[in-house]
N, C-alpha and C positions, 0 to 999 in steps of 0.2 A: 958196413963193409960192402964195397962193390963187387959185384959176382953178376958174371954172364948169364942170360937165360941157356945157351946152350948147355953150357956146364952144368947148369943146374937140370934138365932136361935128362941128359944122358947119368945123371948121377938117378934119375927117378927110376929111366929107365932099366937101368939094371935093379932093380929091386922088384919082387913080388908082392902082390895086392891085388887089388882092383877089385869092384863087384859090378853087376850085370842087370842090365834093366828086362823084365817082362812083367807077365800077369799081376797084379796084384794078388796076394795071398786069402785065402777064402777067410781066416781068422783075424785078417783086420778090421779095426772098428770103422762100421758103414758111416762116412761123413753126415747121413741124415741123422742119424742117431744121437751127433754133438750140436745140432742145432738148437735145441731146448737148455743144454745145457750152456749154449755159449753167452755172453753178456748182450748179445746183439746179432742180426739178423746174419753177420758174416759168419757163416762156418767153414770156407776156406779163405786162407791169407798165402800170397804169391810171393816171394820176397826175392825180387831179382837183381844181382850183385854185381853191377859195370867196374870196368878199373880208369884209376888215374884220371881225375877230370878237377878240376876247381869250379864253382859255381859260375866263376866270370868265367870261366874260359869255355862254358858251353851256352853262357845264355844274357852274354853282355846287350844289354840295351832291349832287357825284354820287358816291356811293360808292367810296373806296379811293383819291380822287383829292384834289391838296391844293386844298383854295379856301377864299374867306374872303366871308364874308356884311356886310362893312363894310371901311371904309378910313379913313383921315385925310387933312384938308386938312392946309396949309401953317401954318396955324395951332392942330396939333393937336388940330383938331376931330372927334369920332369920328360918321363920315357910316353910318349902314346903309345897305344895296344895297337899291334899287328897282326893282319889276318892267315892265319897258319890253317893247312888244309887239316881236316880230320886224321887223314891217312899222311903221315912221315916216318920218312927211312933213318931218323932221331931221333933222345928219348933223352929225359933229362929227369936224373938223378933225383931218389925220395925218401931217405933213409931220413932219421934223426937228426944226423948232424945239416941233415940238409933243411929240416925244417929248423933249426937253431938259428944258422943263416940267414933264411929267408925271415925270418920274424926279426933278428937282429934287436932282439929285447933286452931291459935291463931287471937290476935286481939280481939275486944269490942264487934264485932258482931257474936254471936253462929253459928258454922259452915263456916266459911269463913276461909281462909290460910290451909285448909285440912293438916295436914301430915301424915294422912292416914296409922295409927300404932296403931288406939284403937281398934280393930276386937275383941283383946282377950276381952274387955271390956265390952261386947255385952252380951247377956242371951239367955238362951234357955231353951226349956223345958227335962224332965226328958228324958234319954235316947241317950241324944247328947255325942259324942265323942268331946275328949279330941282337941282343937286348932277345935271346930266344923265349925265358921264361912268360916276356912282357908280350904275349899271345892270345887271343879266342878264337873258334873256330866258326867259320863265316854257317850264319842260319839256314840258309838254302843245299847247306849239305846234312846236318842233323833236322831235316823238316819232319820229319818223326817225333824227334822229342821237345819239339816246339810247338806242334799241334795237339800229344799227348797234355801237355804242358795248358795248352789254350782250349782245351776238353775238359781238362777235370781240375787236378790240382797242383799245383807247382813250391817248395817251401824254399826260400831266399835266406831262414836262418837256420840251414842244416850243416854241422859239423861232423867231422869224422870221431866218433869215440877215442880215438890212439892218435898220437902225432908223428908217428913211422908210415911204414907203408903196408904193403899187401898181407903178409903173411899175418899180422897181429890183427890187421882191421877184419879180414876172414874169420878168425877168434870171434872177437864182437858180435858177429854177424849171427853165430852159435851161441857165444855162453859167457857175452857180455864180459868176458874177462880173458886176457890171455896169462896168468901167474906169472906176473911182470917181467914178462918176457918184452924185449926191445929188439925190433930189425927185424931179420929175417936168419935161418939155422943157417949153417957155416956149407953144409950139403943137404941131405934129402929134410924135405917140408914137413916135417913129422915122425910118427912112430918108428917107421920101416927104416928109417937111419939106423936104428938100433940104439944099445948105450955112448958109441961113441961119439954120438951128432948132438951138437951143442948150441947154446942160442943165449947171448948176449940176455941181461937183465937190468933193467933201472931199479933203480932204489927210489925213495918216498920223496928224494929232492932231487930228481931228475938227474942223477948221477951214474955211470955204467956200474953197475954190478957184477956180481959173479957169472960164470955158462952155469946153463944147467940144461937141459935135455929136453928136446923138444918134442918130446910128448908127455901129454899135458893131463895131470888124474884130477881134473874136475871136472864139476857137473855144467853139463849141456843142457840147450833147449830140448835135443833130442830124445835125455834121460825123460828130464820131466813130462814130454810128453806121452811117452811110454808108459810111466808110473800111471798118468791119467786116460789111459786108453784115446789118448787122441793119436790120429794117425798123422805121419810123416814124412818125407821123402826130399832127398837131397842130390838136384841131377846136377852130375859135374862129371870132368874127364876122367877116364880109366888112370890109374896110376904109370900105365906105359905106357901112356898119350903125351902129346906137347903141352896139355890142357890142364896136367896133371897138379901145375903151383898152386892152383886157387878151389882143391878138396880140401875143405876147411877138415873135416873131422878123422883126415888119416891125420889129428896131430892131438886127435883126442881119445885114449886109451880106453875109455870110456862105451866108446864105440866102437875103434878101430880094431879091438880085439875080443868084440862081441858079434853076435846075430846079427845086430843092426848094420854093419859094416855089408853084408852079402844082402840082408832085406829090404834097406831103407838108402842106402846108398847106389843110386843106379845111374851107370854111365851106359851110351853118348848122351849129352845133354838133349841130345831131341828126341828123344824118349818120352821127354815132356810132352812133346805137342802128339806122340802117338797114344799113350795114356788116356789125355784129356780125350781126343777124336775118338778112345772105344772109350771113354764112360767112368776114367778114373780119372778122380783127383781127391788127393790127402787133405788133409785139414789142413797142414804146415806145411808149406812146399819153398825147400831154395831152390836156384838156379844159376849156376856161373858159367861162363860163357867158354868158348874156343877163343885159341888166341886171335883167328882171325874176326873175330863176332866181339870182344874186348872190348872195345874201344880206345884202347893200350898204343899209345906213340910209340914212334919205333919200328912198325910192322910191315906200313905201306898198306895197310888195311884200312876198311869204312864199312865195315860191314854190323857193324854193332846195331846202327840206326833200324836196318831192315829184321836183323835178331828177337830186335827187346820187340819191334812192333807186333810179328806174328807168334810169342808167346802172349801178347794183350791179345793177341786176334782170337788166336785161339781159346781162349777163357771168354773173350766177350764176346765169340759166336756159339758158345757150345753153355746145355741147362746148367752149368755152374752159374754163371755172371751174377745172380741174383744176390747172389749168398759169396760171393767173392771181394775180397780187398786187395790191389796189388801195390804192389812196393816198388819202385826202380830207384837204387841209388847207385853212386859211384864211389867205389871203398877209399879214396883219399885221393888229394889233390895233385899226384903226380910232377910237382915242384911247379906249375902254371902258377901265376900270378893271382892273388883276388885281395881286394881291399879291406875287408872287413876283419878284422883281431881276434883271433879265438879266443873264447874266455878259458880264465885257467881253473880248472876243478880239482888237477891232485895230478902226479906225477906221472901219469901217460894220456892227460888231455886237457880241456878238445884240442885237437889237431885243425889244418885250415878248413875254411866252409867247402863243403863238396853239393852236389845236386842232389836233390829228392824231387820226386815225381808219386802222386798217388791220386789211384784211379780205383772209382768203384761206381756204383749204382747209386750210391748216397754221399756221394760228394757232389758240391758244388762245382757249376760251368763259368771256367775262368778264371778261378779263384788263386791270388797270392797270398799266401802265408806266412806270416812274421813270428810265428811262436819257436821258440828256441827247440830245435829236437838233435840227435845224435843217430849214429848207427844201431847202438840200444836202444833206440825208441821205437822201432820195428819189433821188436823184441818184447818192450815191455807194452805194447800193442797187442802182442800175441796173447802175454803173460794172463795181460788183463781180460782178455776177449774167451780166452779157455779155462781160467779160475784157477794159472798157473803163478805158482811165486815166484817172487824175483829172486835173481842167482847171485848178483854178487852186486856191487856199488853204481855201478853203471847203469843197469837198468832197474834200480832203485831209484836212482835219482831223476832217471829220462822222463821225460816227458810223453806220456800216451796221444798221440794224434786222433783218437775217440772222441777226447774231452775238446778238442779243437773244434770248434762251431763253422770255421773257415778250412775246416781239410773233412768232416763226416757229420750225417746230419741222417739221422736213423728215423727220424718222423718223418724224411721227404716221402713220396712214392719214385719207387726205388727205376731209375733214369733207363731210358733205352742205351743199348750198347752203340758208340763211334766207333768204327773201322777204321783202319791207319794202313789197312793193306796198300792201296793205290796209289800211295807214297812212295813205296820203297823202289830204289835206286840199284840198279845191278852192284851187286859188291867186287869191289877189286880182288887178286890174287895175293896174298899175305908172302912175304918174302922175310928169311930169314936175318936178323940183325941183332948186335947188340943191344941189351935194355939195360940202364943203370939203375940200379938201388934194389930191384929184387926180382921182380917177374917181368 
């Protein structure tokens, strides 16, 4: 279903919520204290969450990584890739149906046999250029995430857990499962809808389902790691913010109507970087961005590049970095073109390849990565790294980037920190526009 971000926005805004970022609590467990028990020398993991990007369309023609500088339509038309700025005042649709489209596959089950030719079949909003999806964004404007990239570690076979967009792949990001929910809720992004806010469902053959309520009674990364006294925290936007679509866990009851909602839940997102500067940081830490900091088409924004770099900065200049692993990906591929075929695993994935970035003291310099991972695999990274179980199929099945000799390497001696401060590019002014598919 296409739905406005304003619409969606002013439906958040009128609803009550939100929690508030300051001190850390004197009865949270001290990050030193889980380093003995952790599987390895990281006792905090960063996991920071961009929107909307395909592999090729942030990092075609990068060295050692697979991409493709053209595509076909459905009419076996061979399209070359066109350079689209970071920042556009259009934004092209990423729901379900639209990854259907775009894969243009065959067999019984929707989206399986990809032949990866329906791009031109895809929509977008007014102002898109002609072959729009058949786009990457020129390297000299993301130089942040290409140096990050050329620092540490870069993975080329990363897919999105879910083959929709924002609202379920934020799911994943939590609790590896969203209870087969499909799209995005009909109005507010979770709990505070109430009973009558509804959300589309697949069934096991990729078929729509019944609604059912978009707040969600299963178990979180945030439950478990409660239960094990590791500490937590999830900075994203106040619920009366614009920022509001991508707080994954006002759609987890779980939380949303717990403690952790006002303790572990702390907006503005740069909260974060005051935390770290006095002397805290959780063991589990997300972090989602402002719509102007995104990375999100559509906005007229570029600000995201300069965002992700001074949350690395901040960790890799302050006594964490030692003990720190961070994560950057981007929750699904915002209908951008990319040539590689998701494999099919069960009826909500993989969805297209999207980027991973990971950076730590015990990664290797330069390093391309070809092992298969998902937005679970972050996840079961955690899982593994805190003596935490896995939650549901997804990150049962992902792949731990630990056991990857080309993404962490716990024998090296543990690397000096690179700064990516001296990079960053004044950010544009974000202007208000329509977004198709969800946020």
């Amino acid at each position: 279903m296409r739905r406005s971000t304003t619409a969606l926005l002013l439906a958040l805004a009128a609803c009550n919520g939100g929690a508030s970022g300051g001190a850390p609590e004197a009865t949270r467990p001290a990050a030193a204290r889980l380093i003995a028990r952790a599987a390895s020398p990281i006792a905090h993991v960063i996991f920071v969450v961009q929107e909307n990007r395909s592999f090729n369309n942030l990092f075609l023609g990068y060295p050692g990584a697979t991409t493709q500088n053209y595509g076909y339509d459905t009419k076996g038309d061979k399209i070359a890739l066109q350079a689209e700025d970071l920042a556009t005042n259009w934004d092209i649709e990423h729901a379900s149906r639209t990854f259907f489209a775009a894969c243009n596959g065959r067999g019984k089950i929707p989206g399986t046999h990809c032949r990866m030719n329906g791009w031109n079949n895809e929509i977008a909003s007014i102002g898109a250029p002609r072959n729009f999806a058949y786009s990457y964004v020129p390297e000299n404007e993301i130089k942040q995430y290409w140096e990050m990239a050329q620092q540490y570690v870069l993975a080329d076979n990363m897919f999105s857990s879910n083959i929709d967009g924002s609202f379920i792949a934020h799911q994943y990001s939590v609790a590896a499962y969203a209870g087969h929910a499909a799209d995005y809720p009909q109005t507010n992004w979770g709990c505070p809808g109430g009973k009558t806010d509804k959300i589309n469902t697949f069934t096991d053959k990729r078929t729509y389902g019944k609604l059912i309520r978009a707040c969600f009674d299963i178990p979180t990364l945030g439950n478990e790691a409660d239960a094990a006294g590791v500490s937590w925290r999830y900075y994203t936007g106040s619920l009366s913010s614009t920022d509001a679509l991508w707080s994954a866990y006002q759609a987890d009851s779980r939380i949303y109507k717990t403690p952790d909602w006002t303790n572990d839940v702390v907006n503005p997102q740069s909260q974060f970087l005051t935390d770290v500067a006095n002397g805290y940081l959780a063991n589990i830490t997300w972090i989602t961005p402002t719509l102007q900091n995104s990375d999100h088409p559509g906005l007229l924004a570029n600000g995201g590049p300069a965002w992700v770099s001074s949350i690395v900065d901040a960790v890799g200049k302050s006594k964490f970095w030692q003990s720190s692993a961070i994560f950057i990906l981007w929750d699904d591929w915002g209908g951008w073109f990319d040539p590689v075929k998701p494999p099919y695993v069960d009826y909500d994935g993989l969805g297209f390849r999207i980027p991973l970035i990971m950076i730590s003291p015990y990664s290797p310099t330069g390093r391309v990565t070809h092992a298969q991972y998902e937005i679970a695999s972050v996840l079961r990274y955690i899982e593994d790294n805190f003596g935490l179980a896995p939650m549901a199929a997804a990150d049962a099945r992902a792949n731990d980037p630990a056991a990857d000799p080309d993404a962490f390497n716990y024998a090296q001696k543990a690397r000096r920190f690179h700064a990516f401060d001296a990079l960053r590019p004044r950010a544009l002014r974000s202007r208000r526009t329509t977004l198709l598919g969800d946020d």
